[in-house]
py3Dmol code that shows the C-alpha trace and the ligand (Angstrom):
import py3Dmol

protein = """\
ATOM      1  CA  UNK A   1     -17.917   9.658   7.028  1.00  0.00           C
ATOM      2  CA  UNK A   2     -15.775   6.662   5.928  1.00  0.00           C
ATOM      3  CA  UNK A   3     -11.778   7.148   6.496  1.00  0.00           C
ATOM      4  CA  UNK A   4      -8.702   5.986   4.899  1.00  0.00           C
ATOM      5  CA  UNK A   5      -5.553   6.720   6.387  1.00  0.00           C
ATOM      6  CA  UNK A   6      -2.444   7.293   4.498  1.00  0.00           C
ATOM      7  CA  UNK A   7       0.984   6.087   6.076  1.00  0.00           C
ATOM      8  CA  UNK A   8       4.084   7.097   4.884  1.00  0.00           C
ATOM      9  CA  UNK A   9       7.497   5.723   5.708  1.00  0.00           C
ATOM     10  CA  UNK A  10      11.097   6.580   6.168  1.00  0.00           C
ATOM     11  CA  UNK A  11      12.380   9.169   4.206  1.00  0.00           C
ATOM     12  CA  UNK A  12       8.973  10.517   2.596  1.00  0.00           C
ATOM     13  CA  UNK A  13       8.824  13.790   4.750  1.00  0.00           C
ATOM     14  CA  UNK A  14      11.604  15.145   2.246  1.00  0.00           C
ATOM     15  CA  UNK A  15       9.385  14.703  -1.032  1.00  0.00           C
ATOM     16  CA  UNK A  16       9.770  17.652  -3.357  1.00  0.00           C
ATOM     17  CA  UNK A  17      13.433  18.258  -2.402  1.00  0.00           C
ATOM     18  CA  UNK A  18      14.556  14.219  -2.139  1.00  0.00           C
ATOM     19  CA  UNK A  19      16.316  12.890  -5.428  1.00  0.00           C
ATOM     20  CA  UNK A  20      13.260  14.556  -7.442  1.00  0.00           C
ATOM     21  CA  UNK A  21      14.699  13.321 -10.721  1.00  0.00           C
ATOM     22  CA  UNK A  22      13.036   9.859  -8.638  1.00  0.00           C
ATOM     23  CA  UNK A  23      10.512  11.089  -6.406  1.00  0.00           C
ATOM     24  CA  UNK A  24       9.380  14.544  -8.315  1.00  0.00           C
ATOM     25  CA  UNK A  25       9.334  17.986  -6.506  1.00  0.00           C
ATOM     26  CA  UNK A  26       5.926  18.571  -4.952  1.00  0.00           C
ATOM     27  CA  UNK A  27       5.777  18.007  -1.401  1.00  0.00           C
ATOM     28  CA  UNK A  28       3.371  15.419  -0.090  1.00  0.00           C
ATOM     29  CA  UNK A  29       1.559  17.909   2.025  1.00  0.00           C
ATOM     30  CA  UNK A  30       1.268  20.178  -1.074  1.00  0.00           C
ATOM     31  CA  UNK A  31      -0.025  16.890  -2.724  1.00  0.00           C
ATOM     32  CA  UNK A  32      -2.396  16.063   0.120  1.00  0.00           C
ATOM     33  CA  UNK A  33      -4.403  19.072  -0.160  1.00  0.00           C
ATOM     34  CA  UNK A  34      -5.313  18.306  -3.944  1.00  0.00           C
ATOM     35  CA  UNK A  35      -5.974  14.484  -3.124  1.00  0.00           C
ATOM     36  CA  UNK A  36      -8.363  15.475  -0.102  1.00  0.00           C
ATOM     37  CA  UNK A  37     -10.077  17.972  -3.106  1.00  0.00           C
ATOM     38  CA  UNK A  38     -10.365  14.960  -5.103  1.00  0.00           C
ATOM     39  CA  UNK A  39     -12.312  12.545  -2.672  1.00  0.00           C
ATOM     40  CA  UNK A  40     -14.610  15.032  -0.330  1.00  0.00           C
ATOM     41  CA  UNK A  41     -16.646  11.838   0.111  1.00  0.00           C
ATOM     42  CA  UNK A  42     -13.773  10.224   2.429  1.00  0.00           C
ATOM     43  CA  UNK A  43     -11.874  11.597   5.567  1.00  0.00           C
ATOM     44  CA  UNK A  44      -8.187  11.007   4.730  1.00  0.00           C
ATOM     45  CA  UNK A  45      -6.383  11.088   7.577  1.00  0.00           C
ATOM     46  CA  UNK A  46      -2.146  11.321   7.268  1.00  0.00           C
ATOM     47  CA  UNK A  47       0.584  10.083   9.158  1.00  0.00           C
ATOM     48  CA  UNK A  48       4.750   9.756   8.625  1.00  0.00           C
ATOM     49  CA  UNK A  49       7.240   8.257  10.439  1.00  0.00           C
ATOM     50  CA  UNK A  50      11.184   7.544  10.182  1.00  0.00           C
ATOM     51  CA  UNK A  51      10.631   5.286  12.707  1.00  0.00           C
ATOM     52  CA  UNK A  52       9.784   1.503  12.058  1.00  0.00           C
ATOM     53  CA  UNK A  53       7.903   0.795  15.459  1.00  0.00           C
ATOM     54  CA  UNK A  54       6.267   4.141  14.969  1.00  0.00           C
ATOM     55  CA  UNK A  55       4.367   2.799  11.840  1.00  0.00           C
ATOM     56  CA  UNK A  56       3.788  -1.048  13.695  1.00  0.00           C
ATOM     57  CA  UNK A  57       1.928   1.528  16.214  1.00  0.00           C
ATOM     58  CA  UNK A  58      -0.119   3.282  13.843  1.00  0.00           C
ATOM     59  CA  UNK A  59      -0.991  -0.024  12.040  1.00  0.00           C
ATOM     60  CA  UNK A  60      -2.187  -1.896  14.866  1.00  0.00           C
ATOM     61  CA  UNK A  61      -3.967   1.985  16.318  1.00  0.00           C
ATOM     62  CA  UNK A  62      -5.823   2.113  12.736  1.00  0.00           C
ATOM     63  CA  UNK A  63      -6.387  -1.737  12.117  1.00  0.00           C
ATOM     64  CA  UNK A  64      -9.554  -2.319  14.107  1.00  0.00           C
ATOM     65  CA  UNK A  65     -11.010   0.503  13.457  1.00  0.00           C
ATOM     66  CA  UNK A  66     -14.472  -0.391  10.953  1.00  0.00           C
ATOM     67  CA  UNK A  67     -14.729   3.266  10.234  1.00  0.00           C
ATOM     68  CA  UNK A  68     -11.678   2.855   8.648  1.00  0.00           C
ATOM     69  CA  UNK A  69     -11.921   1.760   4.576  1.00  0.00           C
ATOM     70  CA  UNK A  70      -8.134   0.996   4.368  1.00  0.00           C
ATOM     71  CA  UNK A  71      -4.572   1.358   4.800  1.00  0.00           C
ATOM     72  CA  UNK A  72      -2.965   3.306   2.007  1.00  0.00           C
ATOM     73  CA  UNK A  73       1.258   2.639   3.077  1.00  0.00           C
ATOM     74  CA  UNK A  74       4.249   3.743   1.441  1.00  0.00           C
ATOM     75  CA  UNK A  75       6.739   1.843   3.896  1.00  0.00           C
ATOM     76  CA  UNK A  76      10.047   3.879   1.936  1.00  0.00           C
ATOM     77  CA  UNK A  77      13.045   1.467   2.584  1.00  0.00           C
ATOM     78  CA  UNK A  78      11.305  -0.485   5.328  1.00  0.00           C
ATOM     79  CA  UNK A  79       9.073  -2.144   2.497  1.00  0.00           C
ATOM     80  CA  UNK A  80      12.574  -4.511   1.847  1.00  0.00           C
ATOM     81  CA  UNK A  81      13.526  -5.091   5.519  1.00  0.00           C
ATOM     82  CA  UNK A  82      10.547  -5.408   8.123  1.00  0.00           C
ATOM     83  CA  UNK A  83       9.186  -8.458   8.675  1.00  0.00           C
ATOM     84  CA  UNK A  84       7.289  -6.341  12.004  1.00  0.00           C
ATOM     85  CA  UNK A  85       5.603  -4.078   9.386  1.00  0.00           C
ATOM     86  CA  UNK A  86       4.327  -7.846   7.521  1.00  0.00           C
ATOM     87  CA  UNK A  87       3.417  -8.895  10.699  1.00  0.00           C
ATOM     88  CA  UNK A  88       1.722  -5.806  11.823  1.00  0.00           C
ATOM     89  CA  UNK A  89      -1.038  -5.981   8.280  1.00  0.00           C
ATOM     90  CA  UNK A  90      -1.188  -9.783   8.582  1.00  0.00           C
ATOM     91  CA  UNK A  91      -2.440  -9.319  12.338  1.00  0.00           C
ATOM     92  CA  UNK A  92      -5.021  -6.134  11.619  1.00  0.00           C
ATOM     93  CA  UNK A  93      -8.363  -6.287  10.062  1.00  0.00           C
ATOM     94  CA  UNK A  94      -8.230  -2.829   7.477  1.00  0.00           C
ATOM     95  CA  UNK A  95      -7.230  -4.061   4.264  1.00  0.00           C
ATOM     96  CA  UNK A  96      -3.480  -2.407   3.345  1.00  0.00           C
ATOM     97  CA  UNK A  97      -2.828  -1.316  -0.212  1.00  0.00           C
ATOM     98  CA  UNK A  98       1.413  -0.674  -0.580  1.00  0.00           C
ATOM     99  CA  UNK A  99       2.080   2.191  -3.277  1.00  0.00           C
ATOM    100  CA  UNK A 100       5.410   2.620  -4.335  1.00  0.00           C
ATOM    101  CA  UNK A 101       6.152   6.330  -6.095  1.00  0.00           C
ATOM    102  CA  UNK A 102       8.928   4.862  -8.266  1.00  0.00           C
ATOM    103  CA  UNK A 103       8.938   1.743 -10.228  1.00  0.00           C
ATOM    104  CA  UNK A 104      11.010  -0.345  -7.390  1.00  0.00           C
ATOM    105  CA  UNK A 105      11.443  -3.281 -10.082  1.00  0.00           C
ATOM    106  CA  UNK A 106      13.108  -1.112 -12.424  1.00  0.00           C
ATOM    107  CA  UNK A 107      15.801   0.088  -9.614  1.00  0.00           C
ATOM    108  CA  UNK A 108      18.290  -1.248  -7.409  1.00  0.00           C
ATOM    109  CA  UNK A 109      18.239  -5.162  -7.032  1.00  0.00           C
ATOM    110  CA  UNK A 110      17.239  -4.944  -2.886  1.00  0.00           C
ATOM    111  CA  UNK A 111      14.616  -2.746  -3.754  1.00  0.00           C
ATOM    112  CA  UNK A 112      12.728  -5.703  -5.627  1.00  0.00           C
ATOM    113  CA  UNK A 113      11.876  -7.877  -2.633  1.00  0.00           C
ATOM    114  CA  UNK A 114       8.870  -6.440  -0.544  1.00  0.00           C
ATOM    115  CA  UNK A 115       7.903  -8.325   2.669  1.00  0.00           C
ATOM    116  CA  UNK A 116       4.566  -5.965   2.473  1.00  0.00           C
ATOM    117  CA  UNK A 117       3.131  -7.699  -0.546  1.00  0.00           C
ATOM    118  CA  UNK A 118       2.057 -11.055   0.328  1.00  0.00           C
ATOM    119  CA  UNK A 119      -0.138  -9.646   2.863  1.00  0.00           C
ATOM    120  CA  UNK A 120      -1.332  -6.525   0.957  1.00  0.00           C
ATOM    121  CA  UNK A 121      -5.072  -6.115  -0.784  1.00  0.00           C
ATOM    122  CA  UNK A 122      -3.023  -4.619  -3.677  1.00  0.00           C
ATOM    123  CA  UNK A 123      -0.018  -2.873  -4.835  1.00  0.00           C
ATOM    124  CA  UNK A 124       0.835   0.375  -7.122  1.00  0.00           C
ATOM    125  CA  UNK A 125       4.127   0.614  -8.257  1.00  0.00           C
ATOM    126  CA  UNK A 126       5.772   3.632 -10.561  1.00  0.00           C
ATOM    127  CA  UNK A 127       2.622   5.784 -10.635  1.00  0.00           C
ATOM    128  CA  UNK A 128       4.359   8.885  -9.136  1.00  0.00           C
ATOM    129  CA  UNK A 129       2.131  10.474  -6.848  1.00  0.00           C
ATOM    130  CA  UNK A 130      -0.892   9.348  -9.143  1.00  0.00           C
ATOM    131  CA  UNK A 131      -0.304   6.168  -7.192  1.00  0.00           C
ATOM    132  CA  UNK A 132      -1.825   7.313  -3.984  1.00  0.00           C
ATOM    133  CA  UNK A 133      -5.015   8.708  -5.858  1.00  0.00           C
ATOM    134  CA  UNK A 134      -5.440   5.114  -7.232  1.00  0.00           C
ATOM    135  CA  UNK A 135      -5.210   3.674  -4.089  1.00  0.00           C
ATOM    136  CA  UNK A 136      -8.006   5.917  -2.757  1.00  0.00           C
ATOM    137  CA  UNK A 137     -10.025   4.941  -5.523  1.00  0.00           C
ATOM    138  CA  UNK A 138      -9.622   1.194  -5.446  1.00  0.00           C
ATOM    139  CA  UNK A 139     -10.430   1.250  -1.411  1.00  0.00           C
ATOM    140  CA  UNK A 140     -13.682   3.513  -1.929  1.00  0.00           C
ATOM    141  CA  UNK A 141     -14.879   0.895  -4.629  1.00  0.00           C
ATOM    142  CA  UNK A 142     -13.974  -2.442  -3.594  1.00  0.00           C
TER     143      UNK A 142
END
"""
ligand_1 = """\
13
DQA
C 9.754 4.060 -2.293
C 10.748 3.047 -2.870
C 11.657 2.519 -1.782
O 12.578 1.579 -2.334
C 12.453 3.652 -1.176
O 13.246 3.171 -0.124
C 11.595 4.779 -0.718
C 10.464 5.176 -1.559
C 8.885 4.701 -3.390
O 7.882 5.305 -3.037
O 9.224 4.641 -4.576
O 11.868 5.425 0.277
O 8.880 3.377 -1.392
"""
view = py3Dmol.view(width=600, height=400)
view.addModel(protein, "pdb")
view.setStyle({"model": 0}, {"cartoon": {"style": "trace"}})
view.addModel(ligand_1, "xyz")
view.setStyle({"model": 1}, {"stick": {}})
view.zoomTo()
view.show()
């Protein structure tokens, strides 16, 4: 069976009780068990880290990988900082699709910038959680 892997950055372990007027209140393990429902036809594997190196690892560990359909990354705050996490997609072979759960254009100015997005197969931004499920969708049928 095909795999996608789901990578979550800084910050995302505390969805459900983080700012949920932004991020909503279901936790994203709560979340993953209805998204796994969804697509029995893929393995979706699920990793989160606070740390930045954590995620290069897991990029590179993933990126080779054929069995692997894609990359589905919500960097958190790391999205507007790392030029690593750039490098890291630019430098692997599984295409990366960045999902944002909040509209990041419609919110602070240094949240507008993304050093993920010129290397990413496509981006979903302000979808909530429906974001992810999107992503899943548009790496099963491209
Ligand atoms: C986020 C948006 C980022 O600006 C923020 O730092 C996050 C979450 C989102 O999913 O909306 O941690 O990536």
């Amino acid at each position: 069976m095909k795999k996608i892997l789901i990578l979550n950055g800084p910050n995302l372990n505390l969805l459900g009780k983080r700012e949920p007027e932004i991020y909503g209140s279901q936790t994203f393990e709560d979340y993953l068990l209805l998204l796994r429902k969804a697509f029995p036809e893929v393995s979706i594997d699920y990793f989160q880290s606070n740390h930045e190196g954590s995620l290069v690892d897991k990029i590179h560990e993933v990126g080779f990988d054929v069995e692997y359909l894609g990359i589905v990354l919500n960097a958190g705050a790391y999205t507007h900082t790392s030029i690593a996490l750039h490098d890291a997609i630019a430098g692997v072979k599984t295409p990366v699709v960045e999902v944002h759960i909040s509209n990041v254009h419609a919110r602070e100015h240094f949240r507008h910038h993304s050093y993920i997005s010129p290397k990413a197969a496509g981006i979903i931004v302000g979808c909530g959680l429906m974001g992810y499920d999107l992503a899943v969708q548009f790496l099963l049928k491209r």
